[in-house]
N, C-alpha and C positions, 0 to 999 in steps of 0.2 A: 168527394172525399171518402177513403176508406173509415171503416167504422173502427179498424186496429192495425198497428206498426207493430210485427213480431221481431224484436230485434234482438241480433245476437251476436258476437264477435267469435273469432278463433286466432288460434296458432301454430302453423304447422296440421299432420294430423288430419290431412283430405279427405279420406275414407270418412272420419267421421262426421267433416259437410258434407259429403253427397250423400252417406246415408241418412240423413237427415231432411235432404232435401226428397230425397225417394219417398221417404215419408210424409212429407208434407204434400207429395205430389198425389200419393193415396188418399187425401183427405176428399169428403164431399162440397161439391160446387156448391153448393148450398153453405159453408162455411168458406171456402176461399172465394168466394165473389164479396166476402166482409171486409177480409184483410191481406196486406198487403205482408212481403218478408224484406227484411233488410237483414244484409250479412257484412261484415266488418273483417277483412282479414289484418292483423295487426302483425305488418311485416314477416309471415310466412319464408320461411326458407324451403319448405314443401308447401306448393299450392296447388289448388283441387284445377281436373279440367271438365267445364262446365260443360254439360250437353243441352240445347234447348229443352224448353222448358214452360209448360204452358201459365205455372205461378208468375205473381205479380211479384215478382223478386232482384230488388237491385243488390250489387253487391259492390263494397267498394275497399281499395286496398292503401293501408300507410304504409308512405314507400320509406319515410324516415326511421331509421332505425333504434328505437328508445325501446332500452327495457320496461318491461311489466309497464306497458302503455295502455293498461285497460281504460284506467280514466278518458283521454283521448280518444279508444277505439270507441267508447261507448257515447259519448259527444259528437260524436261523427256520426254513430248511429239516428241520434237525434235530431240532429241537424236537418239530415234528409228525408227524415219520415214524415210521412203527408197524414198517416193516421187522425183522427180525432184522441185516440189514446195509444198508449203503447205501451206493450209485454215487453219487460229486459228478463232476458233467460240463460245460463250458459250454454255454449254447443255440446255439454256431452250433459245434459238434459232437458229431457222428452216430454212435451203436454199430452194428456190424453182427451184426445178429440171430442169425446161428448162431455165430461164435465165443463170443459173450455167453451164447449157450442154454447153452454146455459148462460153461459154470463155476459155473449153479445148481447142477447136481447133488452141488456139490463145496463148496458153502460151510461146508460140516459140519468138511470136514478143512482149511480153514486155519485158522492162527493168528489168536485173537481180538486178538491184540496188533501184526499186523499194518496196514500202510497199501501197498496194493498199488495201481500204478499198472498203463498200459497203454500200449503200442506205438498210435501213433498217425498216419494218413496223411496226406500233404499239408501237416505241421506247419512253420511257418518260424516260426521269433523275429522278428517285424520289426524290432525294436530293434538288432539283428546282421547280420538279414538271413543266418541259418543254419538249417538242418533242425536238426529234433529230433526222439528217439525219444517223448518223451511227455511232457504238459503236468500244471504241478506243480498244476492246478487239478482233474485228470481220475485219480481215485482212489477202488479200496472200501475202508470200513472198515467192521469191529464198532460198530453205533449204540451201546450202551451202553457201550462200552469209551472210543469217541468224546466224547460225550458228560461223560465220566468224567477223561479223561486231558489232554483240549486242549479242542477248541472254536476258535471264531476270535478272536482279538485285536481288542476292536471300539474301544482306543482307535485303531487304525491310519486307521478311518472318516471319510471327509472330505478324505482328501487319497490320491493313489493310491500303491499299490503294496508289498509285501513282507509285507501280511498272509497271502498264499499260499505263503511261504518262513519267516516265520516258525512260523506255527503248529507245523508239521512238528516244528522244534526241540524246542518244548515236548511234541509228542508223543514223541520219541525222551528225552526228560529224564525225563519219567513212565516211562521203560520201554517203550515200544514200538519196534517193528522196519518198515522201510520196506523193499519187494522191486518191481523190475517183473516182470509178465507178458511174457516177451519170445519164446513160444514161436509168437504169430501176432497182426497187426494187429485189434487192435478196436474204433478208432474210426476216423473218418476227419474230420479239420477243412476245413470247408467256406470257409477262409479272409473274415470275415465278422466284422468290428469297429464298433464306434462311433469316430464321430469326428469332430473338432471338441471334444476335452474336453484338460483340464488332464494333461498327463502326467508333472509336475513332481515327480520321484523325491525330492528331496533331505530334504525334512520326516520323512516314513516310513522312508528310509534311518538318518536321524540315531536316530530314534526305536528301531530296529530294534536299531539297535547300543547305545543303551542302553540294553534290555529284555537281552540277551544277557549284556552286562558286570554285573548288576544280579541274574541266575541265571534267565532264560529262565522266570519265571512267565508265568503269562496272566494279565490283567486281571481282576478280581472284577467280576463283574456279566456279562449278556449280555440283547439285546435294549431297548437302551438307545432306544425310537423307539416309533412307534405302530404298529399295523397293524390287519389286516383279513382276514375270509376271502372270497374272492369265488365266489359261487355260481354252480357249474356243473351245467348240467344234463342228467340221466341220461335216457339214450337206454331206448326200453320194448321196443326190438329189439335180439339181435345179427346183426352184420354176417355174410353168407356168407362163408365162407375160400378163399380160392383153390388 
């Protein structure tokens, strides 16, 4: 079992999985012999073409077509992740390899009951047009505690926003505990959105605040759509290290 599931979803916007995956492919063997990548394309109308690849990296695609289906892509992410724990990250931001190196060594002695976020660079809210120390999307958790305690709220699906605020609740309801790392920067947001989409908060607001008043269950069921694994294929070389 890998010691972490880096999982991350997309939409549209290939250029920015591969260069990402470029990136992760520069990393040292000494940190990818820990962990494994998981990638989620959630219904893509532009998909990336995959070239082998010597990372442990599945990718898998919803063919169902639901808007703002993050909840779902990122449930799906879960699902398949064999990690012991797992990084949720957006695809248009970046960890930096050695602050991240530090905290394998250490996954032993956090709290499986924890949801730890991270210090995050270059972050604005555009909505506010305010810095932030870290985005409520970009967090590790214990997969099986995860799995166990929350998951994502996938009535939220189809209309945007607050399936990323919620969740949390329901995992602080089950018992668990939310901490940031705030001793050094470890991502950085490459500022880097879609757009041209429906940003219309109020359905999922309403929705939110009645799940709340109602005792902050999650939804029975997940993975409510179809999908797909998409085959990538494994490089018969590894790369020189620099």
């Amino acid at each position: 079992m890998k010691k972490l599931s880096l999982i991350s979803h997309y939409y549209n916007h290939p250029d920015m999985v591969l260069d990402q995956i470029r990136y992760w492919e520069s990393l040292p063997e000494s940190f990818l012999s820990q962990v494994e990548f998981i990638l989620v394309d959630d219904c893509s109308q532009e998909t990336p073409s995959f070239t082998a690849t010597h990372l442990d990296l599945k990718v898998f695609r919803v063919i169902s077509d639901i808007a703002w289906n993050q909840a779902g892509a990122r449930n799906l992410g879960a699902f398949h992740a064999t990690g012991q724990w797992g990084l949720y990250f957006d695809i248009d931001q970046r960890f930096f390899a050695e602050p991240m190196a530090t905290v394998l060594p250490h996954l032993d002695r956090l709290d499986p009951k924890g949801m730890y976020y991270f210090q995050i660079k270059e972050l604005i809210d555009i909505t506010v047009n305010q810095s932030l120390s870290h985005h409520p999307n970009t967090f590790l958790v214990h997969l099986a505690h995860f799995r166990e305690m929350a998951m994502y709220d996938e009535d939220f699906a189809g209309h945007y926003g607050y399936e990323d605020l919620y969740m949390p609740k329901v995992w602080e309801r089950n018992g668990g505990i939310r901490a940031l790392f705030n001793n050094m920067v470890f991502f950085e947001d490459k500022g880097f959105g879609t757009s041209n989409l429906n940003r219309d908060l109020s359905r999922n607001l309403a929705l939110a605040e009645q799940k709340l008043l109602a005792g902050t269950k999650n939804a029975p069921g997940i993975l409510r759509f179809e999908w797909e694994r998409v085959a990538i294929p494994k490089a018969t070389t590894q790369p020189l290290q620099a």
